[in-house]
N, C-alpha and C positions, 0 to 999 in steps of 0.2 A: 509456386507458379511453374507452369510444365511450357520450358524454355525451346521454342519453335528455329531451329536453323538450319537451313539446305545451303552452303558453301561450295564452291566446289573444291575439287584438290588443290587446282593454279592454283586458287587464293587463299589456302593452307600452304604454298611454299615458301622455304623457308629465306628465299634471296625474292630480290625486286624483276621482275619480268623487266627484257632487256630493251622493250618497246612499250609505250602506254596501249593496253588494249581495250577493247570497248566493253565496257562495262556496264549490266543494268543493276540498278540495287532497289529491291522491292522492301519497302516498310510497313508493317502495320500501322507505325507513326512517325509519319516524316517531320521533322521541323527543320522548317524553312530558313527562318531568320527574317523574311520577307513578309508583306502582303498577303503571301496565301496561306502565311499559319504555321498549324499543323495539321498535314493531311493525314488522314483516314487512309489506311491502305494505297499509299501513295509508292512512286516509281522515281528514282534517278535516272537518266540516261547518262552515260560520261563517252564520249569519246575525242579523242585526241588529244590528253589530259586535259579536256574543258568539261563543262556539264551542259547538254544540250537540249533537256528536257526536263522539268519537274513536273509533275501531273500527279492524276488519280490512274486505277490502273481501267481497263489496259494501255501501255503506251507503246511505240513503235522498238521492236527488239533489233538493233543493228546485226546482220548476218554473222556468226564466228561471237558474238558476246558472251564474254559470262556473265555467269547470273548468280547474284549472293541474296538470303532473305535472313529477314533479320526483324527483329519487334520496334525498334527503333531506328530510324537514321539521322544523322544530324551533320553539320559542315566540322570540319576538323577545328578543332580547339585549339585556341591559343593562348599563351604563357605569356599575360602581361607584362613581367615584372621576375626576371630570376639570375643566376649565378650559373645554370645549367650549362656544361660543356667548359667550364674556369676549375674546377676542382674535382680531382677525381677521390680524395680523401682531404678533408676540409679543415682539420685541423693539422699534416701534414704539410708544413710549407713549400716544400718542393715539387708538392706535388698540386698545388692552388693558386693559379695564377689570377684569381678574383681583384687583388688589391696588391697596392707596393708601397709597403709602408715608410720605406728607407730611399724612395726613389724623390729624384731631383725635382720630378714634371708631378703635373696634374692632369690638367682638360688634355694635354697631348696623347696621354694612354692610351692607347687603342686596342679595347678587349678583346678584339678580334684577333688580333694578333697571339694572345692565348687561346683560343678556341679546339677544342680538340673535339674534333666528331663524332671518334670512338670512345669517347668519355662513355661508364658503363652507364649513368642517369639518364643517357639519350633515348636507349632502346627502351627502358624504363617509362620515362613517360611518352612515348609512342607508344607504346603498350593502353595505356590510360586516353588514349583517345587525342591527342595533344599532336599535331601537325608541325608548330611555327612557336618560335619562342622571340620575344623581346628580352637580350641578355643585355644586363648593365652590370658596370666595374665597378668594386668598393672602394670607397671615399677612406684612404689607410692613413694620407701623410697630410693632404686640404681639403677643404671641404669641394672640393672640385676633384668628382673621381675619374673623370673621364671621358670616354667616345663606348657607345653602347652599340650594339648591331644586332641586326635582324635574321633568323635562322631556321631554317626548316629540319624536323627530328631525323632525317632517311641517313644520318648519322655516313654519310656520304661526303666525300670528298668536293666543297663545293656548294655547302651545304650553307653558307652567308651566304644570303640574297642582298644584302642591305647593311656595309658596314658603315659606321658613323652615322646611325640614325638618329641619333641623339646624346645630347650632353645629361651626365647625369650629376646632381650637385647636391649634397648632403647640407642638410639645417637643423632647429632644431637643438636638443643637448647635445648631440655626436658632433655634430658641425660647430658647434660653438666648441668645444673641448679642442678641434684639432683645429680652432682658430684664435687660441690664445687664450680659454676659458669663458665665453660670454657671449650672447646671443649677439648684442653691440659690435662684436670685437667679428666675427663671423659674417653679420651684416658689412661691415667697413670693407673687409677683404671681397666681397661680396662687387659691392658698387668700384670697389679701386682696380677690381681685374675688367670691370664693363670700361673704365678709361684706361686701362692699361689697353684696351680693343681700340675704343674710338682715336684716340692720340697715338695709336699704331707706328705712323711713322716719322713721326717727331721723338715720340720715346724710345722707339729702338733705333735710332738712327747711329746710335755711336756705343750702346750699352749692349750685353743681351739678356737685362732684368728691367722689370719694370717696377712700377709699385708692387705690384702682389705675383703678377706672373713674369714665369722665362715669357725669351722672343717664340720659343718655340708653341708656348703652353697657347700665348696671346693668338698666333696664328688659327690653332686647333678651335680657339673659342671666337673665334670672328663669324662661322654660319650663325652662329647659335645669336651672337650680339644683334646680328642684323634680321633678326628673323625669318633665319631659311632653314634655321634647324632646331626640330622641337627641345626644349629644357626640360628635365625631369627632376624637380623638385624631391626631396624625401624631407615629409617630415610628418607631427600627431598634434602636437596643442594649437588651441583654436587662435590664440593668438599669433603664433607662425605660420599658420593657413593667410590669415587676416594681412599680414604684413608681405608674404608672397603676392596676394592681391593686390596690394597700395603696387610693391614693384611691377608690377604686371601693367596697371594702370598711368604708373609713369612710364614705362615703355610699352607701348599700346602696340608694337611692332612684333613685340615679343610672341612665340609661339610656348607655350607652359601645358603643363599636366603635373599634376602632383600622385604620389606614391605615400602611400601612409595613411594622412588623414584621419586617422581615431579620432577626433571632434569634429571631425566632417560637418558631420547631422549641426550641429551649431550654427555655423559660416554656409547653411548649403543653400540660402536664397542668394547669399552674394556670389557664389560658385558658380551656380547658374545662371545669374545675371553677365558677369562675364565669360561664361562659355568657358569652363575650365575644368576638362576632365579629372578625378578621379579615380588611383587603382587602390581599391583596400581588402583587407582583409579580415571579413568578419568573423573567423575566430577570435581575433582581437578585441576582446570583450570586458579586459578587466583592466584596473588599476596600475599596471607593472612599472609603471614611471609617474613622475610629476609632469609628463607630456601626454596622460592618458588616462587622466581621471574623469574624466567624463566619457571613457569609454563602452561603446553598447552593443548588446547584438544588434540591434535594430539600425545601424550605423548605415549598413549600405542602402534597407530600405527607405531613410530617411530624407538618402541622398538621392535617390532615385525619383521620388514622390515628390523633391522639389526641384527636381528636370535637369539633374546632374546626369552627365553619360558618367555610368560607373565600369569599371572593369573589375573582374574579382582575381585575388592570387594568394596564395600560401606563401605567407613573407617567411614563418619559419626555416628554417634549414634549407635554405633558397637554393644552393646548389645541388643538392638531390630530391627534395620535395613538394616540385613545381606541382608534379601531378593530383597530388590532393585539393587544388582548388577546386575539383571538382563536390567535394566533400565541405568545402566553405560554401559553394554557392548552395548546397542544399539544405546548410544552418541557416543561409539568407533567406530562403523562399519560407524554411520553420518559423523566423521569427518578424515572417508576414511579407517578404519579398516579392511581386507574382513570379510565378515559373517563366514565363518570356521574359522578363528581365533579367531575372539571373542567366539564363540560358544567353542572352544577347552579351551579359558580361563577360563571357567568357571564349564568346564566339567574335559577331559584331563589332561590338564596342571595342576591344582591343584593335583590332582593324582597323577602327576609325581612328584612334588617337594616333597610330603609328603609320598609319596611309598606307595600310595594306590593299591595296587595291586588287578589287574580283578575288577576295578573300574574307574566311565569317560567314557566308550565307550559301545558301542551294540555291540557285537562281542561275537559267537560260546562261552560259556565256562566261559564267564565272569560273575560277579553277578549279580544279576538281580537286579538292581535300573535301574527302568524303569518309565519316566511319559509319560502320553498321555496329550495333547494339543490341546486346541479349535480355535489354532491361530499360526501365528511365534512367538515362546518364547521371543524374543526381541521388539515384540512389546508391548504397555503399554498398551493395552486392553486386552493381553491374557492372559487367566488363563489354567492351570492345571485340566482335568476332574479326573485323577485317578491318585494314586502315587504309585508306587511297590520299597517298599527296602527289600531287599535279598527276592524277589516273594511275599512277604508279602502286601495286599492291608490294605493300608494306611486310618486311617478314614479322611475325607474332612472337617472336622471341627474345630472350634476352640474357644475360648472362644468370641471374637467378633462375629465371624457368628452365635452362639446362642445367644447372646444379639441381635443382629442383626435380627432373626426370633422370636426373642421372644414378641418384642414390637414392630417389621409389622409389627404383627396380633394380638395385646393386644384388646381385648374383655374391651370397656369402660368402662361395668360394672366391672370387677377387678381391675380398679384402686384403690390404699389404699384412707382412707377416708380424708387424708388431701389434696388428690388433685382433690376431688368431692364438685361440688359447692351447 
C-alpha cells in the first residue's frame, strides 16, 4: 500500500506548540466513535483544544490552521487498565513504585503519588496512538491495592487529570494467597473491611485498626463503600465473576467493573444484566491457571454479543506494554469481533467506565485527542503520523527512536576508541 501523508513541519516538531492551535485533519477514513460512523473522506476541525466540526469534506478551514492528511483518523486511545508511568525497570525495585509489599496500608496507596511522567513507556505508547491511561496499583501486601488515577501521555508535568479514580481490589487466586490462602479467607477480609467503613466511627474511635483495615486505609475506602467511587475488581474464573455479582447485588450502591474476566463469555448474560463493565484481554486464550480454563479467543466477542460494554488491554507486562492493546483488539475483530466494537473498546468504552467525559469519540465540542494514521489502527504495521491531546501536537519521539536515529547514521569515525580496530 502506497502510504498517502502531507503533515506539515509544525506537526513533525519535536516539542508541544506552546498554545493549542487550529487544526484541520483531513481522513480518508475518519472514525467517529458516534453516529456518523466512519466517514468517507471525512474532515476534523480542532480549535481551541476542542473539536468543532466533523463532516465530509469540504469543511470550513479556520484562518492560520494547519492542515495534516492521513488515511485514517480516529479519537486518541486509551489505556484501560496499566502500570504505565509506576516502573521504569519492573523487576528493579527501586526503581517500581507499582506495589508495596512490605507496606503497612492498603486502599490508602495512592499510585499517584509514584507517577513519574518522564517514565520512558510514556513517550512509547503515545507513540502508538494512546492519549489517557487508567493506571492502577499492585495488590503486593492485601488484596486491596489501592487508589488508581487518571492520566494523559504528553508525559508533562501535570499530566494526572483524575487521581483517586478508583479503588483497585485483587481476587481470585492472587487475592486469596495474600489473604490467608483461600478464596473464603479473601472474601471475609473482603466484607470485614466494607464494616471496618460502615462502623467507621465506633471502631476507630479509640483504636487505629479495625478488623481488616488501618484508620487510615478505612478512610481511603469510604468513596468507594458508598458508591462515589468506581471498584475495579481483578479477577478470570467464572465463579469469582459470579460472586463479585451476588456482592454487587447486595450492595446495589456499589459502582464495579471488573478487569480480567477470562470466563467472561460464561457469566456475560448476568454481566449485562447488571450493567457491569468489562476490561479484558483477548490474548488471553489459554489454560495458564486453574482460573482460566475456559479461556477463549472469542471471549471479548462473546461478551460484547451479549451487551457487555468491553474495554480491551494488554494485561502482560502492563507497565511497558499498554500499547499493544491495539494488536489484541485486532485478534478480537479475527476471531469474529466487529471493527466498531473493538475500536469503541479501546476508545469509548474505556471513557465510559472511567467517566471520561468529551473523551473516546470525534464529535462537535469534544476534546481534542485526535491521532492521524498511516493505516487501519488495528493493523500491526500501522503507525500513528501525528497525536493531538486536548489540540496539543504531540512530539513523535521517544527515547528508542533517538537511539534508533542515532546509530543508523553513526559516522564510523565516532565510534569511542575501544571499538576502533
Amino acid at each position: 500500500m502506497i502510504r498517502r501523508m502531507m503533515i506539515s513541519l509544525a506537526v513533525l516538531a519535536a516539542a508541544p506548540v506552546a498554545l493549542a492551535q487550529s487544526v484541520v485533519v483531513y481522513g480518508e477514513k475518519v472514525w467517529t466513535g458516534t453516529s456518523q460512523g466512519t466517514l468517507e473522506n471525512g474532515v476534523v476541525v480542532v480549535e481551541n483544544g476542542r473539536i468543532t466540526s466533523v463532516g465530509t469534506a469540504p469543511a470550513r478551514v479556520p484562518a492560520g490552521a494547519l492542515e495534516v492528511r492521513a488515511e485514517w483518523v480516529t479519537p486518541g486511545l486509551i489505556s484501560a487498565f496499566s502500570r504505565t508511568g509506576l516502573a521504569e525497570v519492573s523487576g528493579v525495585d527501586n526503581t517500581n513504585d507499582g506495589g508495596a509489599g512490605k507496606s503497612a496500608f492498603s486502599a490508602a496507596l495512592n499510585a499517584a503519588d509514584g507517577f513519574n511522567p518522564d517514565a520512558t513507556p510514556i513517550a512509547v505508547t503515545r507513540l502508538e496512538g494512546f492519549t489517557r491511561l487508567a493506571v492502577a496499583p499492585e495488590a503486593a501486601s492485601k488484596l486491596f491495592g489501592g487508589q488508581g488515577f487518571l492520566a494523559d501521555t504528553t508525559g508533562l508535568d501535570g499530566s494526572i487529570f483524575k487521581e483517586r479514580a478508583f479503588t483497585y481490589v485483587l481476587l481470585g487466586e492472587s487475592g486469596a494467597s495474600l489473604s490467608g490462602g483461600s478464596r473464603p479467607a479473601a472474601w471475609a477480609s473482603l466484607r470485614g473491611a466494607f464494616d471496618d467503613v460502615r462502623f467507621f466511627g465506633a471502631r476507630y474511635m479509640s483504636h487505629n485498626d479495625g478488623n481488616v483495615l488501618t484508620r487510615m486505609d478505612a478512610q481511603a475506602l469510604m468513596p468507594a463503600v458508598r458508591g462515589e467511587q468506581l471498584i475495579l475488581f481483578q479477577a478470570s474464573r467464572a465463579s469469582d465473576l459470579n460472586a463479585i455479582m451476588d456482592f454487587q447485588e447486595e450492595n446495589p450502591s456499589l459502582k464495579v467493573a471488573i478487569v480480567g474476566a477470562d470466563e467472561g463469555w460464561r457469566v456475560a448474560k448476568r454481566l449485562a444484566a447488571l450493567e457491569i463493565p468489562v476490561i479484558v484481554d483477548a490474548f488471553s486464550n489459554l489454560p495458564a491457571s486453574f482460573s482460566q480454563l475456559a479461556a477463549t479467543s472469542e471471549n471479548a466477542k462473546r461478551l460484547a454479543e451479549a451487551g457487555v460494554t468491553v474495554a480491551i488491554v494488554h494485561l502482560e507486562n502492563d507497565s511497558h506494554q499498554a500499547r499493544l492493546a491495539t494488536q489484541v483488539a485486532g485478534n478480537a475483530v479475527a476471531n469474529g469481533m466487529p471493527f466498531d466494537i473493538a475500536m469503541k473498546a479501546l476508545t469509548s468504552a474505556p471513557a465510559q467506565i472511567f467517566g471520561m467525559t468529551d473523551l473516546g469519540v470525534l464529535a462537535p465540542g469534544g476534546r481534542a485527542d485526535v491521532v492521524a494514521w498511516d493505516g487501519d489502527p488495528l493493523e500491526v504495521t500501522s503507525a500513528p503520523v501525528a497525536v493531538y491531546i486536548d489540540g496539543e501536537s504531540q512530539p513523535m519521539v521517544s527515547r528508542q527512536t533517538k537511539l534508533r536515529d542515532r546509530y543508523r547514521t553513526l559516522d564510523e569515525s565516532e565510534r569511542p576508541m575501544a571499538f576502533k580496530r
